[in-house]
C-alpha positions, -999 to +999 in steps of 0.1 A: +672+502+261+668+516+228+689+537+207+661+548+184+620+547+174+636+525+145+653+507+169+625+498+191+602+489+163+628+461+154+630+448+185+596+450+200+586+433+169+602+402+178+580+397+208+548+420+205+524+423+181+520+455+156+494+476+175+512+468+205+542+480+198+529+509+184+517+518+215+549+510+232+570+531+209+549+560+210+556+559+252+592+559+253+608+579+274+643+597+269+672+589+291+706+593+297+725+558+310+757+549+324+786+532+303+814+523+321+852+531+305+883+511+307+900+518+335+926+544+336+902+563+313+891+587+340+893+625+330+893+651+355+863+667+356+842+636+340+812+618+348+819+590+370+806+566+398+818+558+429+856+565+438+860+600+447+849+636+433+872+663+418+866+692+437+881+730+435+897+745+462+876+757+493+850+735+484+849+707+509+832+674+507+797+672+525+795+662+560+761+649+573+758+665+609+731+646+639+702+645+636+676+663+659+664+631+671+684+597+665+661+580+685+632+583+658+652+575+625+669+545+647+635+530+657+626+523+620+649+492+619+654+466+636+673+463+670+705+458+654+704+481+626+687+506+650+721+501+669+742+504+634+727+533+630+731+551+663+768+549+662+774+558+627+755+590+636+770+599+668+802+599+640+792+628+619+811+613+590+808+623+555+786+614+530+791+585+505+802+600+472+778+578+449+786+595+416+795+627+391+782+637+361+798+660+335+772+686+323+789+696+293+789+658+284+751+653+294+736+680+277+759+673+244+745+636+246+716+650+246+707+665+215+684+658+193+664+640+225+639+667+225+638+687+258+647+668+285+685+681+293+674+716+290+661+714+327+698+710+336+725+736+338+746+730+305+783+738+327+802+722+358+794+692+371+770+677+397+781+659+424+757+631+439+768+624+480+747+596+501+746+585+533+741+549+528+744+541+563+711+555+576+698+572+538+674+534+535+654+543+566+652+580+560+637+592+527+643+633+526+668+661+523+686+649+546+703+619+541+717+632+506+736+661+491+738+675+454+763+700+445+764+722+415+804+730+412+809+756+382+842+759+387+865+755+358+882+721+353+913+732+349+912+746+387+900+708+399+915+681+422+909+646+430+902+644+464+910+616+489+883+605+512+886+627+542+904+604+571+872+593+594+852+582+560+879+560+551+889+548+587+848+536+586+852+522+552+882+501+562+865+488+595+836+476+578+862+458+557+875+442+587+846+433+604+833+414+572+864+399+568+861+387+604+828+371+595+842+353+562+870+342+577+843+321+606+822+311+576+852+301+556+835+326+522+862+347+502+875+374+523+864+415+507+891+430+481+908+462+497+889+483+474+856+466+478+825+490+483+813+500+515+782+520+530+808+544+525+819+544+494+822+521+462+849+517+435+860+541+411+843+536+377+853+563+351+813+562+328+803+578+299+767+586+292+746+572+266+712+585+252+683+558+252+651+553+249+629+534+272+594+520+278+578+537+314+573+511+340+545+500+348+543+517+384+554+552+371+535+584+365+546+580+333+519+552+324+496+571+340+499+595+309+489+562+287+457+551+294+455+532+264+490+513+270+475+510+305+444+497+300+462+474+272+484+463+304+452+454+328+459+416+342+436+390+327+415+363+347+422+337+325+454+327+328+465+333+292+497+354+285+492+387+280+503+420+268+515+429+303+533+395+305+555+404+276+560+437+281+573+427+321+592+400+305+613+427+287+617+448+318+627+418+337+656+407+312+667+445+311+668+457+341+666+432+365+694+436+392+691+399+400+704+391+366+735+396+374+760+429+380+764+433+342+721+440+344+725+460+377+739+486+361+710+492+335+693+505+364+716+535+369+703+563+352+700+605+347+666+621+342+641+601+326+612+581+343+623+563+374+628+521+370+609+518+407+612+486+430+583+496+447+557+524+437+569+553+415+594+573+443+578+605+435+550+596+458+576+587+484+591+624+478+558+640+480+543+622+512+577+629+528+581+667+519+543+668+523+536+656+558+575+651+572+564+615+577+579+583+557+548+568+553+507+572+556+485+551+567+464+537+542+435+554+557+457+587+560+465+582+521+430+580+510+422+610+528+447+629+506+451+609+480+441+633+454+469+666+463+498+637+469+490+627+432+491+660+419+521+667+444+543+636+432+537+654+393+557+680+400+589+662+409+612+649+386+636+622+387+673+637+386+693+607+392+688+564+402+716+545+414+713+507+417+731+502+453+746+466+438+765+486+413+775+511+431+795+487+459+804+462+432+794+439+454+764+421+470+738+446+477+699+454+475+682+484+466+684+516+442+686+550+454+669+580+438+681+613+438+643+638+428+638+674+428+606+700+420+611+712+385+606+746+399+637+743+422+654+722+394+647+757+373+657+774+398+688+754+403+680+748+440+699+716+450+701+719+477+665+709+478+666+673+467+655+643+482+665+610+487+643+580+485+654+542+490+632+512+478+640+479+479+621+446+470 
């Protein structure tokens, strides 16, 4: 959002006053967004999203296997996408490749942004896989797999989908086009995204600046900026009207796809639809449950807290982007920072949250 302190200052000025943007400014958080390239720009090796991942020989692309028990993840929809969801898992298809990022490139954008990219390995390239299929109704390690490929470049491919992700990704295709065609609406492009996969976007990354949402840990930090924020009772605008105003014309994915893509981000404070997904990641690693009761959160209310501190955000992918197409939702890729030290990716988990 902002390329500077300098920066912010000038801009916040414009619609906050001076103590309030000091307080603003002094919060900002360091991130690393996506820019996309002109296309035919893709390197191998580089930091991308969608498309396929370059990958060395031996190493093959992910493969979610069944679950234990279908029946339980299935029940959490609907009777139709309880259905969807049956069949895509008696499949065992691949993950979604949702996106890779180019360490060298992250942790060279990252100087001079104090300590944030030293959590990450400065080498290789990590590799973010989804399954977007089932991944919205089952926060955890399962439904998503990072990879840590050290392999030199020069010993890289680009891969093809294997056969079964793209024979998926092509009947989804068909059976929407089926559905257009009734309704008369524009039938899908041949490379339009699917739970499966999206379009190829060759990114670079870009070091920015931005304010913490309001529902992230972050502003927990701030209890000046968050007390500054507290909702008045007399229907006068107020600080917190502003300062959502300026989330809501950055980063709101119903702006428009140029907007989605703000959302897509590395490291950083999460942008959350919902509460801040660390608490998600907590409650789910926690107590191998989705959710709590609200009587069940009170009760532990002060360890899932402390718990959700120790996570960090690793990557956020806005799920419109991603497919290029209509779509709701952003997907966040956390980790502990000790197993982030550690280098223990195998570890993360995936949250979904949609509006």
């Amino acid at each position: 959002m902002f390329d500077t302190p300098a920066d912010a200052q000038a801009q916040l000025a414009q619609h906050l006053t001076r103590p309030q943007v000091a307080m603003v400014v002094e919060a900002l958080v360091p991130t690393l967004v996506f820019r996309p390239q002109p296309k035919g720009k893709a390197n191998l090796g580089g930091t991308r999203i969608g498309g396929t991942p370059d990958l060395p020989p031996g190493l093959a692309w992910p493969r979610r296997a069944k679950p234990a028990d279908i029946e339980a993840i299935a029940k959490r929809g609907n009777a139709e996408s309880g259905e969807e969801m049956r069949r895509h898992f008696r499949k065992e298809l691949p993950y979604a490749f949702f996106a890779q990022v180019d360490l060298g490139e992250a942790k060279e954008k990252m100087k001079g942004q104090g300590t944030l990219a030293d959590a990450l390995p400065g080498h290789g390239r990590l590799l973010f896989f989804y399954d977007l299929s089932a991944g919205p109704w089952d926060n955890g390690t399962e439904s998503a797999r990072v990879i840590w490929d050290e392999s030199p470049r020069e010993g890289l491919a680009a891969h093809v989908p294997p056969p079964d992700l793209a024979a998926a990704a092509e009947d989804h295709r068909a059976e929407i086009a089926k559905v257009n065609r009734e309704f008369k609406l524009p039938l899908p492009k041949p490379d339009s995204g699917t739970p499966y996969g999206g379009p190829a976007r060759p990114m670079s990354l870009h070091a920015t600046l931005r304010p913490p949402a309001i529902e992230s840990l972050e502003m927990e930090t701030r209890p000046a900026l968050k007390a500054a924020l507290a909702l008045r009772s007399d229907g006068e605008e107020s600080f917190r009207d502003a300062y959502e105003d300026l989330f809501t014309r950055a980063f709101d994915t119903y702006h428009g796809a140029a907007n989605a893509g703000r959302r897509n981000q590395l490291l950083g404070s999460p942008l959350p639809e919902q509460s801040d997904p660390r608490f998600e990641a907590e409650v789910v690693s926690r107590f191998g449950v989705q959710h709590l009761s609200q009587d069940q959160w009170k009760a532990h209310e002060p360890e899932i807290e402390g718990g959700a501190r120790s996570w960090r955000l690793l990557l956020q992918i806005d799920v419109g982007d991603f497919l290029q197409e209509n779509g709701e939702g952003t997907v966040y890729f956390l980790i502990r920072a000790s197993d982030l030290a550690d280098r223990r990716f195998e570890r993360v988990v995936a949250v979904y949250q949609q509006t």
